[in-house]
C-alpha positions as a LaTeX table, in Angstrom:
\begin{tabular}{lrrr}
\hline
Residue & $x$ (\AA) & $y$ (\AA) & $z$ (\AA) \\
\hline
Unk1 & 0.00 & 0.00 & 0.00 \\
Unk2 & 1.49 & 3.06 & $-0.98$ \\
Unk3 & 2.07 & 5.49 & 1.94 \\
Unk4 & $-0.57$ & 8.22 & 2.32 \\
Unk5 & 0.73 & 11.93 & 1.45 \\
Unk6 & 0.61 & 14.35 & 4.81 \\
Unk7 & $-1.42$ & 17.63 & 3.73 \\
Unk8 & 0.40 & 20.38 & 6.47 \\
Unk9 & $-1.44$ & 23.31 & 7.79 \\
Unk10 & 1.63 & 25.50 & 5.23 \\
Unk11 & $-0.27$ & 23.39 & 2.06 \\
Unk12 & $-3.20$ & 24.33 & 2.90 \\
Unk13 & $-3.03$ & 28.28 & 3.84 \\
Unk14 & $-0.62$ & 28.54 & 0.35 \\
Unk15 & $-3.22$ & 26.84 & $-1.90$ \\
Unk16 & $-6.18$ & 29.26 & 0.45 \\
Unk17 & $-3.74$ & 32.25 & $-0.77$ \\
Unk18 & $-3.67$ & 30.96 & $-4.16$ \\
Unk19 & $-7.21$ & 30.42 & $-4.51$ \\
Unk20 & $-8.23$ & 33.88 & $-2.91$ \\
Unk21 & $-5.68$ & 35.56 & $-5.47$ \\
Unk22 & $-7.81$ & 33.88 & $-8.52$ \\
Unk23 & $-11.19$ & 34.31 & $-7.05$ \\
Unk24 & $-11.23$ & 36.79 & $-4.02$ \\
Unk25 & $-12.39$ & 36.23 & $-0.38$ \\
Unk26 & $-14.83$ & 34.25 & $-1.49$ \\
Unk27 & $-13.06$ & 31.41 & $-3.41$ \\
Unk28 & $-11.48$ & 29.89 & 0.37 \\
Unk29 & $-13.49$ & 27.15 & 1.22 \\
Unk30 & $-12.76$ & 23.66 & 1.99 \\
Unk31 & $-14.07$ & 21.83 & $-1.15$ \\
Unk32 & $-12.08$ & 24.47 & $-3.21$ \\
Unk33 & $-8.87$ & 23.71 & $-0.99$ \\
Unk34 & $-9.36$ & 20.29 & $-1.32$ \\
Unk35 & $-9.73$ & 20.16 & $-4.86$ \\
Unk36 & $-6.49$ & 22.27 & $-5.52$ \\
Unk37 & $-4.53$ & 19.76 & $-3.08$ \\
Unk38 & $-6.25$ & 16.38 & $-4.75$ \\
Unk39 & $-7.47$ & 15.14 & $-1.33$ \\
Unk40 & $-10.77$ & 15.38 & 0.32 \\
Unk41 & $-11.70$ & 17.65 & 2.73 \\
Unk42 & $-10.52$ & 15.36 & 5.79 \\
Unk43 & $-6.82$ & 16.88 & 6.05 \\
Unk44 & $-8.46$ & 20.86 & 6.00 \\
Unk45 & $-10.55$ & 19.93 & 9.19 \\
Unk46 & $-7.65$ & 17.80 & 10.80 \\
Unk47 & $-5.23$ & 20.90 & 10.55 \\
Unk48 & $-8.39$ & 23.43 & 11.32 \\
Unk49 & $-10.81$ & 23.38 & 13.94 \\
Unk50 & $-13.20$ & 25.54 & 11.43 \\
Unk51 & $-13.10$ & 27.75 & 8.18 \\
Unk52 & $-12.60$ & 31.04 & 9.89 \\
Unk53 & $-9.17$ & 29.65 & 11.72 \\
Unk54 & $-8.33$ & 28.57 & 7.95 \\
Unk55 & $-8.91$ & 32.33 & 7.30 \\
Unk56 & $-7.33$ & 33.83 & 9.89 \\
Unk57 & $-4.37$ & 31.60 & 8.90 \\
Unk58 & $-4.76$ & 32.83 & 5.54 \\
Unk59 & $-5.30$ & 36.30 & 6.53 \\
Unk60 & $-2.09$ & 36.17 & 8.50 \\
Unk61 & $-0.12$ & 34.54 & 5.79 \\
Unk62 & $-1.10$ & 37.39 & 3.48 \\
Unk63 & $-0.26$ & 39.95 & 5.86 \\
Unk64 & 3.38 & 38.34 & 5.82 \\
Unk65 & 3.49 & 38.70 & 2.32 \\
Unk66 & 2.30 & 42.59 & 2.51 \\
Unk67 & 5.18 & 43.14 & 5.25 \\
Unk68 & 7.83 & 41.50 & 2.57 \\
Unk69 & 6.37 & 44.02 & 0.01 \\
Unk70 & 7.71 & 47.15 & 2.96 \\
Unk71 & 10.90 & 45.36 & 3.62 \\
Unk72 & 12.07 & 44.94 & $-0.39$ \\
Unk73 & 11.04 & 48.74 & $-1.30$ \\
Unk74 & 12.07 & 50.14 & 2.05 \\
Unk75 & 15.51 & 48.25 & 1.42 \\
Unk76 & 15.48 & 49.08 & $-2.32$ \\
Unk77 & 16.51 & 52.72 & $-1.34$ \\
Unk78 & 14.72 & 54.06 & $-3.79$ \\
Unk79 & 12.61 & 56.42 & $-1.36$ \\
Unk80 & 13.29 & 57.43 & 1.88 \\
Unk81 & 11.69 & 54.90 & 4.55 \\
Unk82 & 8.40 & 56.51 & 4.90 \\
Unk83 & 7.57 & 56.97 & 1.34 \\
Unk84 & 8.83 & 53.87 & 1.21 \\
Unk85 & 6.26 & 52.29 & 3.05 \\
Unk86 & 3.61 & 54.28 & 1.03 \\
Unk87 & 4.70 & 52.86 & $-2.28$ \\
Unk88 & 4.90 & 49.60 & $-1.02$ \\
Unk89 & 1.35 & 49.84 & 0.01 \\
Unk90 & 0.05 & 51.07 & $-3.36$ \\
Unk91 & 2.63 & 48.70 & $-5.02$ \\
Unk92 & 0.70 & 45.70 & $-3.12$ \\
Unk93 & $-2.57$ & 46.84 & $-4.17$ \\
Unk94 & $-1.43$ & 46.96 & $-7.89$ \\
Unk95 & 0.15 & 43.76 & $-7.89$ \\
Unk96 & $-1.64$ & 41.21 & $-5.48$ \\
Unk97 & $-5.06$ & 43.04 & $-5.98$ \\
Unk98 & $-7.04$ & 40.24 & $-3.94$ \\
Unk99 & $-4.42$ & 40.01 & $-1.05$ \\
Unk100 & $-5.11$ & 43.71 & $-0.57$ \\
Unk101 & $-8.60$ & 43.51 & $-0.35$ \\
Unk102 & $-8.56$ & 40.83 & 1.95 \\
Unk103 & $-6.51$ & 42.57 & 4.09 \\
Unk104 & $-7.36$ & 46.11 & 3.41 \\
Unk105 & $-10.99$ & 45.97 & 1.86 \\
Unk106 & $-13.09$ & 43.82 & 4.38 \\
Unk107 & $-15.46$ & 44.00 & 6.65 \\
Unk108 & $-13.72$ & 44.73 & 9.82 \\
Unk109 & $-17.05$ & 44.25 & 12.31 \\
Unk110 & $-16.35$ & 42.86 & 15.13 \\
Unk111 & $-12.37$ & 42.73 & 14.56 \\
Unk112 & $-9.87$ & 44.43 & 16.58 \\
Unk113 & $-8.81$ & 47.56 & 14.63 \\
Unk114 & $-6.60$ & 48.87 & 17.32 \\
Unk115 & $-3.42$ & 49.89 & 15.71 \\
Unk116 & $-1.23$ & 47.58 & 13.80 \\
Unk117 & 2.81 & 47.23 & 14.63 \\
Unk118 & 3.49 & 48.70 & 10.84 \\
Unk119 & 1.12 & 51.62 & 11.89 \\
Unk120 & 2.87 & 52.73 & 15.51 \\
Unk121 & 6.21 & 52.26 & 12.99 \\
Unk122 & 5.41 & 54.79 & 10.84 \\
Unk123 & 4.07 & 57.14 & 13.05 \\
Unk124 & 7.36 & 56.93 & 15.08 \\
Unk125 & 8.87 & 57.66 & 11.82 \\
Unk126 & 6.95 & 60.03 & 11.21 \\
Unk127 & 7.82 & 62.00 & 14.87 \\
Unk128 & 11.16 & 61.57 & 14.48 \\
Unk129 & 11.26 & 63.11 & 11.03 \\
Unk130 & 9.18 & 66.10 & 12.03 \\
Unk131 & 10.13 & 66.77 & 15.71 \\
Unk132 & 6.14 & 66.32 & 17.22 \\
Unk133 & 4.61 & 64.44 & 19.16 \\
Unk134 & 3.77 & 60.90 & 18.87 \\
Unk135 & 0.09 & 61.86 & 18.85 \\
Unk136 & 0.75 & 64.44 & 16.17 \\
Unk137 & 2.42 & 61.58 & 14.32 \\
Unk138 & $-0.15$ & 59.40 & 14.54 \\
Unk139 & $-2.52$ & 62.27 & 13.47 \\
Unk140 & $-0.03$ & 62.80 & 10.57 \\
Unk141 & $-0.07$ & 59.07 & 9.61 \\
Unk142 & $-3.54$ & 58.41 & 9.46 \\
Unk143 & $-3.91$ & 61.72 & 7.36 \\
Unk144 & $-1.59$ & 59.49 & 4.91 \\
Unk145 & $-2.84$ & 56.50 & 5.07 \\
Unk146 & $-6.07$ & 57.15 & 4.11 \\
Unk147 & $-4.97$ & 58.96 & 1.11 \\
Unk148 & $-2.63$ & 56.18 & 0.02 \\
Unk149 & $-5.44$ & 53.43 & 0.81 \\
Unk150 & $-7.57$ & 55.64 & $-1.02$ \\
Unk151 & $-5.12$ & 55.20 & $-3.87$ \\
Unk152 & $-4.90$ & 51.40 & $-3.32$ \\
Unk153 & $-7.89$ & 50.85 & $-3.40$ \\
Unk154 & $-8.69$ & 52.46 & $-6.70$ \\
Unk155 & $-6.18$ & 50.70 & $-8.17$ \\
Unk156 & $-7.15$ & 47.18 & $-6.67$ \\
Unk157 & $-10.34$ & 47.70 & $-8.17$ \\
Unk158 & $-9.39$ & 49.13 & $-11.36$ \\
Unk159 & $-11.07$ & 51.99 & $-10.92$ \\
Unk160 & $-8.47$ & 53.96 & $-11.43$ \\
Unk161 & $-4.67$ & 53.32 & $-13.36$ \\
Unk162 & $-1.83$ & 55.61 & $-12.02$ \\
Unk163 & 1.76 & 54.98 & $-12.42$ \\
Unk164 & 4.20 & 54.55 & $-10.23$ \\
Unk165 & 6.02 & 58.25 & $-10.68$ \\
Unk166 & 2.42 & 59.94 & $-10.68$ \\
Unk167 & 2.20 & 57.90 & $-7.37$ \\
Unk168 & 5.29 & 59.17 & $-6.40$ \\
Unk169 & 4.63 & 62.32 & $-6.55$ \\
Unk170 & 1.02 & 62.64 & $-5.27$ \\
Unk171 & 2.78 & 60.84 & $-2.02$ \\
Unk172 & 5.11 & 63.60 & $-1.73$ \\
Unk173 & 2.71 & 66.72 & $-2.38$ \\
Unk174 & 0.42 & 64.52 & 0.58 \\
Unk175 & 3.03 & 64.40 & 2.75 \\
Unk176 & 4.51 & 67.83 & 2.30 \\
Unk177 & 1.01 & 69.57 & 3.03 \\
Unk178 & 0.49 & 67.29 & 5.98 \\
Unk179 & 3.98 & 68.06 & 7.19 \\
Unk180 & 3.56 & 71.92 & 6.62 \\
Unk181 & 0.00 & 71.71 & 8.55 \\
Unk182 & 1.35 & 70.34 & 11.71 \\
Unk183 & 4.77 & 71.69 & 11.69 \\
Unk184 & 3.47 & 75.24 & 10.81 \\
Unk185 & 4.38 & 77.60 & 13.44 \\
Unk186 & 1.12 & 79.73 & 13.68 \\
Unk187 & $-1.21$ & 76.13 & 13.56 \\
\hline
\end{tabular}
């Protein structure tokens, strides 16, 4: 008898990424997985006590892959760190569109939202850069981010094509009127 193949908890949260990049959200469920991995459903339920630890898994696994995308540009040196992180962003969006809808684009209900290590990063940056405080930085950041998700999320959902240097500088002219607004000295 030949010897059965061992389907690991890594199998199945790369084939759930795989399938959510091809179909979305939507596409991770167990028959799906199972089919991709040529197996029944058995070994998803033996590594998973139920489909929302599978996404969670997944969800964390694709949030590994989004802090890879900030680590490559930040070390590319082709910004400086902060912008850095912005283009990575937008960069994610563009090329692992489903990825950053999963993590960027759901329905948080119910979820913790309280702030993410990347977030309390960049705001950090962000008061060391301009000299204020960290809740001015935080402030600052969130002013970005929502600009830049804004900008993700347009291009995620092809609603709108920029290119990178247009992205480039529409980051920069952000930035610079955030940083002028709460580094001005008559705010």
């Amino acid at each position: 008898m030949p010897p059965k193949v061992k389907i690991t908890r890594e199998d199945i949260v790369s084939t759930a990424l795989s399938l959510v990049r091809e179909g979305g959200e939507g596409a991770i469920n167990a028959r799906a997985i199972a089919t991709a991995l040529n197996c029944s459903t058995q070994p998803v339920f033996s590594n998973f006590s139920s489909m929302s630890e599978l996404k969670e898994a997944t969800i964390a696994a694709a949030y590994g892959l989004y802090l890879g995308f900030l680590e490559r540009e930040d070390g590319s040196g082709r910004y400086p760190k902060y912008k850095a992180y912005g283009m990575a962003y937008i960069r994610f969006a563009r090329e692992e569109r489903e990825l950053f809808k999963l993590l960027f684009m759901r329905d948080r209900t119910g979820e913790d939202i309280s702030a993410s290590p990347d977030f309390e990063a960049s705001a950090e940056l962000i008061g060391k850069m301009n000299g204020v405080d960290i809740q001015t930085a935080r402030l600052m950041h969130l002013e970005m981010w929502t600009c830049v998700h804004g900008i993700g999320a347009m291009i995620a959902t092809s609603f709108l094509s920029l290119d990178e240097e247009l992205v480039s500088r529409i980051i920069s002219d952000l930035y610079q009127g955030v940083r002028l607004r709460h580094t001005a000295e008559d705010d």
